[in-house]
N, C-alpha and C positions, 0 to 999 in steps of 0.2 A: 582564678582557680574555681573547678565545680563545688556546689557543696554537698558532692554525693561522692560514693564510692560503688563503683561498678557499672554497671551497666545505665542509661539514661533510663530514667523514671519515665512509664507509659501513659500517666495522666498527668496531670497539673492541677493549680488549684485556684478557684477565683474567689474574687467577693460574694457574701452570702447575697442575696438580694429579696428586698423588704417590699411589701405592697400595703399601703393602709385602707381598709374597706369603711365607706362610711353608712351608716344603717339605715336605715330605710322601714325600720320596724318589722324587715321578715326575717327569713332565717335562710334563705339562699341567694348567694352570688359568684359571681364569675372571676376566678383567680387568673393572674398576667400568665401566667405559665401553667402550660399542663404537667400533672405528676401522676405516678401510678400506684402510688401509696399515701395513706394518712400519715405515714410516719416519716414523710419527704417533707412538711411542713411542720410548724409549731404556728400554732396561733394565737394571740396572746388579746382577751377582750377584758378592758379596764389591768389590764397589766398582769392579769393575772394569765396564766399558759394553762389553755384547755387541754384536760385528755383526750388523745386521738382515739377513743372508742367512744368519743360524745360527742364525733361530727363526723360526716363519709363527703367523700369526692370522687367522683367520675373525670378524669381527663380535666377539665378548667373548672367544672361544677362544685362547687363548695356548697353546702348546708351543712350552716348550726344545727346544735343542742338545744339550743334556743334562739329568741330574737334579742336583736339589739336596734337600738334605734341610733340617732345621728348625736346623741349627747354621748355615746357609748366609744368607748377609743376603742377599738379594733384592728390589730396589723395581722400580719403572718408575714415570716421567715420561711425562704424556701429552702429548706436543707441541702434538698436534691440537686443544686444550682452549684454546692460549694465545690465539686468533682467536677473537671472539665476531661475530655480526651482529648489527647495531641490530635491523633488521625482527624484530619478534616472530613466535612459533610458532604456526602457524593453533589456535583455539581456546582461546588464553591468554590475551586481552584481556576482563578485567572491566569492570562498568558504574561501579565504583569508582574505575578504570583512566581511565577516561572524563571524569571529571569532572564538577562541578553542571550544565555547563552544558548535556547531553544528558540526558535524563528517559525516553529512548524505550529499550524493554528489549532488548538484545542478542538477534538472530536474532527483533526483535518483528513491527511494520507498519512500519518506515521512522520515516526522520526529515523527514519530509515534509510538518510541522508540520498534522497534521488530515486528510491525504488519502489516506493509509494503504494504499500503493500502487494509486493508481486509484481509479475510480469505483466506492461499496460498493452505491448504489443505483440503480436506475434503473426508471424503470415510465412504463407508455401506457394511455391508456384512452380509448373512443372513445364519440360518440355512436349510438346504432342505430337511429332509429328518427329522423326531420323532426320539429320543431316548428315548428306553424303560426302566427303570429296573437300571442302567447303570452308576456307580459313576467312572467316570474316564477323564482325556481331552478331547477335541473335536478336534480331528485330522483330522477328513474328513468332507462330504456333507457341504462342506462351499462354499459359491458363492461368487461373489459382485453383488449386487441388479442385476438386470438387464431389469429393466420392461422399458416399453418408457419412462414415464417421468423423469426416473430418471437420475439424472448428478452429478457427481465427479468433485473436485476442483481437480487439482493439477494429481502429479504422481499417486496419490494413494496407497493406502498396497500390501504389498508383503506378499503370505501367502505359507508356508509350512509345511505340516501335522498338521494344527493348529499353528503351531508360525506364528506370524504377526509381522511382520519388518518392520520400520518406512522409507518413504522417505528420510525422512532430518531430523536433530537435531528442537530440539524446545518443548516449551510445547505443550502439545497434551491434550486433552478431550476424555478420551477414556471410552466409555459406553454400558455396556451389558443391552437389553430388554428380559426377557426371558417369555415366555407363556405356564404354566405350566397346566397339566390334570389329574387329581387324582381319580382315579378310586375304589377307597378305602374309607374307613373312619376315618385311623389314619397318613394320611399324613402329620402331623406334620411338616417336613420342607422338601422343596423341594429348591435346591440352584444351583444357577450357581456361581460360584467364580472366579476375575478378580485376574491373576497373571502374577506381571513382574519381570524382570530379570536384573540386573545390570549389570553383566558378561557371559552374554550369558549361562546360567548353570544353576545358581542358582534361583531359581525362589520363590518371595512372596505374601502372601495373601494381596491384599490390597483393595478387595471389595466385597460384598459375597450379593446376591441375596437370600431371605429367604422367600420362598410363602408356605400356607399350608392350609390342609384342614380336619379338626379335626374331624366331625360329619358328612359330607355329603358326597357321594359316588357321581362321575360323576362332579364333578364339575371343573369351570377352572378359573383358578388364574393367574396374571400376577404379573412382580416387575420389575422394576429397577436400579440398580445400577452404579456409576461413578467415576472415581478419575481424577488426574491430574498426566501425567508420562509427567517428564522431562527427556528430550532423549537429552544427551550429546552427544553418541558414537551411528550410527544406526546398526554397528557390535555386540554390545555388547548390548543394550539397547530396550528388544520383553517383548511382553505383548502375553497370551494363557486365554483361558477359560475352567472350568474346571466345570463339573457338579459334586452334591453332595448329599446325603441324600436322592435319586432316588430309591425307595422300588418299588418289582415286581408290585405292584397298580398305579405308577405313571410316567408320561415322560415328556421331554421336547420336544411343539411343535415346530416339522419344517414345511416348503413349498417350492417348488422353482419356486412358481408360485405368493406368497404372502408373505407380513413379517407376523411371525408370532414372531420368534425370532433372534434376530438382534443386530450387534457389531458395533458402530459406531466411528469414529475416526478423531478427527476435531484438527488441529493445531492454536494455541490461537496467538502465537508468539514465540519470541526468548526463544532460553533458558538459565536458570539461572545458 
């Protein structure tokens, strides 16, 4: 049981602690610890406890009232010593201190379990150029944004012929905008489709962009679509986009001067 009632006490208390000066015939010497008052020590020369208006001290600086020499017993009692505070010293707390149950290294990325202060990734990439007609990958006229305002977290994507390879493991937010133009009146579906690959090979559907435009000719539709791709391995582990249901009436807008449609790829955290 405590031996208190209420709330935990903010300080604690230690051993006073004693220092014996041996004389030297002057009247100044250097005390173990600095204080900020005379009235933080007692000092006691032949047993007897001087008044603290009959010696001054500067931080460690002590000078007597008088000299003493080395037949003269001399101690001091630091008063100021017997108050301790709980709250530790900025820069004294180790990861040993810490315990098993924080793994994250002292002054490291947070304990943010993965997200290591904020977003480490971010990246855009746009289409530049229309495809007509055209149910197949998107292998080429791909950018990364490049207008002024725009700015990337991080290393950013790595794209060839349409595959997009991840910087680093982790989950990612990976999202297709597509701006679609249907020139026709039975454009029924018009799709872009988000596909990734586990094994560098095999590649699956895991998001499909579905715009369409049944009765009106000229018209322009936009959509959508996103998943979440946990990237274990970045050799093994690309996300492609792939247009679908693209009849000679309809395309997907590109620009390389504006998003018109656009692949965006944002890292959330670790991966699972």
């Amino acid at each position: 049981m405590p031996s208190y009632l209420g709330n935990i006490p903010s300080n604690n208390f230690v051993s006073l602690k004693r220092q014996v000066i041996t004389g030297n015939g002057g009247s100044t010497y250097t005390l173990d610890h600095a204080v900020a008052s005379v009235n933080d020590v007692a000092i006691f020369v032949n047993n007897v406890r001087q008044d603290p208006a009959s010696y001054s001290i500067s931080g460690t600086a002590l000078t007597l009232g008088g000299t003493i020499s080395s037949s003269d017993s001399c101690y001091v009692i630091f008063l100021g010593q017997a108050l301790q505070t709980v709250t530790p010293g900025t820069g004294t707390v180790t990861n040993a201190m810490l315990g098993e149950t924080i793994t994250v290294a002292k002054g490291g990325t947070g304990l943010t379990s993965g997200f290591k202060n904020g977003i480490t990734e971010a990246d855009m990439f746009r289409l530049t150029t229309d495809i007509t007609a055209t149910n197949a990958d998107i292998t080429s006229n791909l950018e990364r944004v490049d207008d002024a305002s725009f700015g990337k977290i991080g290393t950013g994507m790595s794209e060839s012929s349409g595959i997009f390879t991840f910087p680093s493991t982790g989950v990612y937010h990976v999202t297709a905008e597509g701006t679609f133009n249907a020139s026709g009146t039975s454009e029924v579906s018009m799709d872009i489709i988000i596909k990734v690959t586990q094994n560098n090979s095999d590649f699956d559907n895991v998001a499909n962009i579905q715009s369409g435009a049944r009765t009106t000719s000229g018209v322009f539709t936009s959509g959508i679509k996103s998943c979440f791709v946990n990237v274990t391995d970045t050799s093994n582990v690309k996300v492609k986009f792939t247009t679908d249901s693209l009849s000679a009436n309809s395309k997907l807008r590109g620009d390389t001067d504006q998003n018109k449609s656009v692949f965006i790829f944002i890292r959330l955290g670790d991966s699972v």
